[in-house]
C-alpha angles and dihedrals in degrees: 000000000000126000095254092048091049097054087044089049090050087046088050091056110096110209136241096262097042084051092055094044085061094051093043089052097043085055092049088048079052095061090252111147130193135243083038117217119209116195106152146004108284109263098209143030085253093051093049096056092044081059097042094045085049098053079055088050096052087046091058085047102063094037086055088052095039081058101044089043087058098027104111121267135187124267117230094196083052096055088045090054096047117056148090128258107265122254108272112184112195127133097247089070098035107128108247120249119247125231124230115288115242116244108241134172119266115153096007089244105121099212093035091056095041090054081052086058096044079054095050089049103044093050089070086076087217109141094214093046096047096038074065092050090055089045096054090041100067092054084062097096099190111090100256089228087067087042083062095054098049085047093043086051091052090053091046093051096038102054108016126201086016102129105178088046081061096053102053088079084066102113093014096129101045108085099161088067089046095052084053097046082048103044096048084046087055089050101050086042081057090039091053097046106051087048100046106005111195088350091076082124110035117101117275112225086249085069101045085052090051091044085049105047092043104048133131089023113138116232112234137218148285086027103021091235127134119279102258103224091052093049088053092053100040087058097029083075102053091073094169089060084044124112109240101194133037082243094059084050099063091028077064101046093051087048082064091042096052091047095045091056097037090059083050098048087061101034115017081187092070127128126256122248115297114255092251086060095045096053087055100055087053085055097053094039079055094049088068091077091045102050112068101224115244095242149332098289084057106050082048093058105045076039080058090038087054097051097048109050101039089259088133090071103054128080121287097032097109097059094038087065086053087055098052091049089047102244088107109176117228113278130264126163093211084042118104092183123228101331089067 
């Protein structure tokens, strides 16, 4: 079954509790009443079925309360847990603006080493600075793709057998990528300063609870991770940090993605996620095959969630497919579900 059949099928589905709100409305229909009061014998065949149609009708009562007191629900701790620091503008926090960086010889050719400072200018992500880039760069007559080779073949001369130095010519023609790349950089170091300020790299309260629940567990071979059953266990436990809905799931997993880039965006030397939130994430991505969504709106979007971000290749996706068209398998942490 295609994707598209599959997602109107899943549309088509009526759920349990809407089930149940038909049956509840043809008994009603019916003349069935709930709670239902029995004072004497029915006196005739009518009365009789009425009784009989309203003891269905309590029983379909208490089923439909029985599902929306276990159908999932958010989690109001969680959502205070996971989440970034607000924007806060003020000129105190405002990135600085960069000045305009000085032209300088670096291979002696004289356009090679002017597209270098186009790069360097454009990297700044700034719009004034790089609308005079632009500028600059039409009056290099040269097409810039033969610019790249000259440049690829210094790199080549000066540092030999230095692949990765000869790489790096790779995209040095294509400004117009650059100037992208930059100017979204320049957004997400904004973007970063006005939310944490000088704190970019201190630990966000999200990460000391991930350290603390966490503690004291041994990494494994051949990866040095944490053993998944015991990280599930270790944070099934903390119900109040738990997500309560699919949607909370995916709404913390981003959380992880945004800080992640916005550390990037103001030191690409940064270093990856620690082991402890790692591990989390793997838990909550897991979680997706564990949390029956709420509806059909919502399995569509963690579905979209999934494809977006290459969450279909990695373990448990299987299964978490399974999950969002409510056939969900039974659960294993070391289980990635049908697609292993």
């Amino acid at each position: 079954m295609s994707v598209q059949k599959t997602a109107a099928f899943g549309q088509a589905m009526p759920t349990a509790c809407a089930a149940l709100e038909r049956i509840s409305a043809k008994l009603r229909m019916g003349g069935a009443v709930a709670p239902l009061k029995v004072t004497s014998e029915p006196s005739t065949i009518d009365d009789a079925i009425i009784r009989g149609l309203s003891l269905a009708l309590c029983l379909v009562d208490v089923e439909q309360g029985i599902l929306v007191a276990a159908a999932p629900r958010e989690n109001a701790a969680h959502s205070a847990l996971f989440w970034l620091p607000p924007i806060q503008a003020s000129d105190e926090t405002a990135v600085a603006v960069p000045t305009m960086p000085a032209q300088k010889v670096v291979t002696g050719d004289i356009e090679v080493d002017a597209v270098l400072w186009l790069r360097e200018v454009i990297s700044t992500g700034q719009a004034d600075l790089i609308e005079k880039a632009g500028l600059a760069a039409v009056k290099i007559k040269t097409p810039l793709k033969e610019l790249e080779q000259r440049y690829t073949a210094h790199l080549a001369r000066t540092k030999p057998g230095n692949f990765a130095a000869v790489m790096a010519s790779i995209g040095f023609a294509d400004l117009d990528a650059l100037a992208m790349t930059a100017i979204a950089q320049d957004k997400l170091r904004r973007e970063a300063q006005a939310r944490f300020g000088d704190a970019i790299f201190d630990d966000t309260p999200a990460e000391q609870f991930c350290e603390q629940a966490l503690a004291g567990l041994e990494t494994v071979k051949p990866w040095h991770e944490l053993d998944a059953e015991k990280v599930d266990a270790r944070f099934d436990a903390m119900l109040e940090q738990r997500p309560g809905t699919l949607m909370q799931c995916v709404l913390e997993l981003t959380f992880w993605s945004d800080l992640y880039w916005l550390r990037r965006a103001v030191d690409r030397d940064c270093l990856d996620s620690t082991i402890p939130v790692n591990a989390r994430q793997d838990y909550v991505f897991r979680l997706l095959s564990r949390i029956p969504p709420r509806d059909a709106d919502e399995a569509a979007e963690v579905y979209r969630y999934l494809t977006s971000n290459d969450g279909m290749d990695r373990s448990h996706s299987g299964s978490i497919v399974l999950n969002l068209i409510g056939a969900p398998e039974p659960y294993h942490a070391h289980k990635g579900g049908t697609d292993e």
